[in-house]
Wavefront OBJ file of the C-alpha trace (Angstrom):
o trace
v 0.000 0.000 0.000
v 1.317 3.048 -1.080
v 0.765 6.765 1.179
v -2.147 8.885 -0.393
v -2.089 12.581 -0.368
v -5.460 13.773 -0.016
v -6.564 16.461 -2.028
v -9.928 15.717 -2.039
v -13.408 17.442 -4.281
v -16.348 14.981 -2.859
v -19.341 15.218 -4.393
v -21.986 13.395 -2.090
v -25.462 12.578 -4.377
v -28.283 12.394 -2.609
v -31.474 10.044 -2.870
v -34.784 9.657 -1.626
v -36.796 6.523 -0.969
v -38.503 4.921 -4.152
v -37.094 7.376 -6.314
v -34.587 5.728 -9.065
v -32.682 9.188 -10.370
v -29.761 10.204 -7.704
v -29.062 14.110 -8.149
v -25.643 15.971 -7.083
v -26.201 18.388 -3.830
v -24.209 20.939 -6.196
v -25.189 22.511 -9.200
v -22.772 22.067 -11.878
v -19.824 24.026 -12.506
v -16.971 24.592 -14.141
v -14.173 21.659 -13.853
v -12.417 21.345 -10.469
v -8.964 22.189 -10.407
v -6.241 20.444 -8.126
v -2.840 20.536 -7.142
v -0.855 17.509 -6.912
v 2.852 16.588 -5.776
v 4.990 14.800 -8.538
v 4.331 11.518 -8.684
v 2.524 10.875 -5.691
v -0.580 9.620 -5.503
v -3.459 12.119 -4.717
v -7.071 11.423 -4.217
v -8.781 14.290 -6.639
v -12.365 13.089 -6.263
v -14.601 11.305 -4.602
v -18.187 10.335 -4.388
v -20.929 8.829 -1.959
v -24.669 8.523 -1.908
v -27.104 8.267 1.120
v -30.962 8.059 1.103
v -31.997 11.749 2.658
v -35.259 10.047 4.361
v -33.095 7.927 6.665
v -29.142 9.176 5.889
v -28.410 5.605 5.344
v -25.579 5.012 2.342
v -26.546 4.461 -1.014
v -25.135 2.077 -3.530
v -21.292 2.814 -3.544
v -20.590 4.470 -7.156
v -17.735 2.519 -9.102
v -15.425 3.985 -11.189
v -15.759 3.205 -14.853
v -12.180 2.366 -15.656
v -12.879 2.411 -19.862
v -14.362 5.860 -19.501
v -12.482 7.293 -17.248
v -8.657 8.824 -17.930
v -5.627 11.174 -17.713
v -3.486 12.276 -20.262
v -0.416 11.839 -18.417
v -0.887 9.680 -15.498
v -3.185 7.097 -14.288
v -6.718 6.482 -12.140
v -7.157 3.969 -9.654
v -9.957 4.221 -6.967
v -10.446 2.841 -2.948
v -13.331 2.790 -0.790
v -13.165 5.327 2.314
v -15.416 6.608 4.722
v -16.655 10.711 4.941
v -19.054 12.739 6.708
v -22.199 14.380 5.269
v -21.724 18.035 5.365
v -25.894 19.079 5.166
v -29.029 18.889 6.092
v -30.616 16.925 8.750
v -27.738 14.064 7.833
v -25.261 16.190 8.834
v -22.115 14.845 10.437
v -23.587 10.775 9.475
v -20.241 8.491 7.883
v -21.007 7.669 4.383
v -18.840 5.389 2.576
v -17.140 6.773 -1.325
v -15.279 5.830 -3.959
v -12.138 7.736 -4.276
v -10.618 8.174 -7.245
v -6.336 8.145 -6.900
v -4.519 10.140 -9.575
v -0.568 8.813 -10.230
v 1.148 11.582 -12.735
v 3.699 9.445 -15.065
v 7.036 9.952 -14.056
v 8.270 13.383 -14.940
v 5.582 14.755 -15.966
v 5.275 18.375 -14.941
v 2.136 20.621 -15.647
v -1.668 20.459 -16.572
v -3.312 17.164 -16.894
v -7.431 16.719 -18.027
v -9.183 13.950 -16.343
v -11.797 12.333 -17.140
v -13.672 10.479 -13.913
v -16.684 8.789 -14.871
v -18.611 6.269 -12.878
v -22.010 4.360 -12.540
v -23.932 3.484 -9.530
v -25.014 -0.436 -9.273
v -28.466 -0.604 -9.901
v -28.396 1.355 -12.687
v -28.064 0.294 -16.302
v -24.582 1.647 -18.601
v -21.893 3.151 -18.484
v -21.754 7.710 -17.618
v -22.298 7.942 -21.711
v -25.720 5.778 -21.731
v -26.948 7.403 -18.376
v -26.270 4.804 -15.979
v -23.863 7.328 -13.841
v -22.352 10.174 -14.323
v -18.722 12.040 -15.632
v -16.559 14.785 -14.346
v -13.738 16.531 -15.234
v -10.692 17.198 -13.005
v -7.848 19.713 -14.122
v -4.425 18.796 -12.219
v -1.743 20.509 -11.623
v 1.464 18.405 -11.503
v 3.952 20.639 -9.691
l 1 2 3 4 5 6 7 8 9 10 11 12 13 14 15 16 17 18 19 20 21 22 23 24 25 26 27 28 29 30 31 32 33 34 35 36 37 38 39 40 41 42 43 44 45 46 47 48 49 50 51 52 53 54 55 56 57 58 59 60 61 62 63 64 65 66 67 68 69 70 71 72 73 74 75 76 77 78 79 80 81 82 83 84 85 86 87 88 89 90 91 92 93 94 95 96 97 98 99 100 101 102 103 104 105 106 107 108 109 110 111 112 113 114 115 116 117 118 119 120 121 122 123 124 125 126 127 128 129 130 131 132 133 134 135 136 137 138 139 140 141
């Protein structure tokens, strides 16, 4: 196991009972931008769902390892725990999927990634509307 600097964007989705669509607590926005250490690995995203009727966790989202990508590094994801940061669920655990970004050796500057991911349950892949896709911008310093 290798150390993971955290520099962490969660996005937390929210569901209600009953209800199949899961939406984002935040709007969308332009991509998130993120400063990472050489070669060291960095989470750079993560997400988590939990029902808002009873703040129990949701299916854990899995990273879509065909969609998702970096120019010049590579993805890997883990399961870890977080808090919820609203509403009457605030301060509950919820386990996420973080997402790990490795910069290739040497490479200095501005990498695009591409983090998509589907949540169990839920037919396709982010591109057929089974889950969703973001975009990261790194920094490699």
């Amino acid at each position: 196991m290798f150390p993971v600097n955290v520099s962490c964007h969660a996005k937390v989705l929210i569901a209600a009972s009953f209800i199949a669509a899961f939406s984002p607590i935040l709007p969308a926005q332009a991509a998130d931008v993120v400063d990472v250490r050489g070669s060291q690995p960095t989470v750079i995203y993560s997400m988590g769902i939990y029902y808002t009727n009873d703040c129990y966790a949701g299916p854990l989202p899995r990273l879509q390892k065909g969609y998702s990508r970096a120019q010049h590094g590579k993805l890997t994801s883990k399961v870890e725990t977080g808090t919820i940061s609203k509403g009457h669920c605030k301060g509950k655990p919820v386990k996420r999927t973080a997402v790990i970004y490795t910069a290739d050796k040497g490479f200095r500057g501005r990498d695009t990634v591409r983090i998509g991911y589907s949540i169990p349950g839920h037919a396709g892949a982010p591109s057929q509307g089974g889950g969703s896709s973001e975009i990261v911008i790194v920094n490699v310093k």
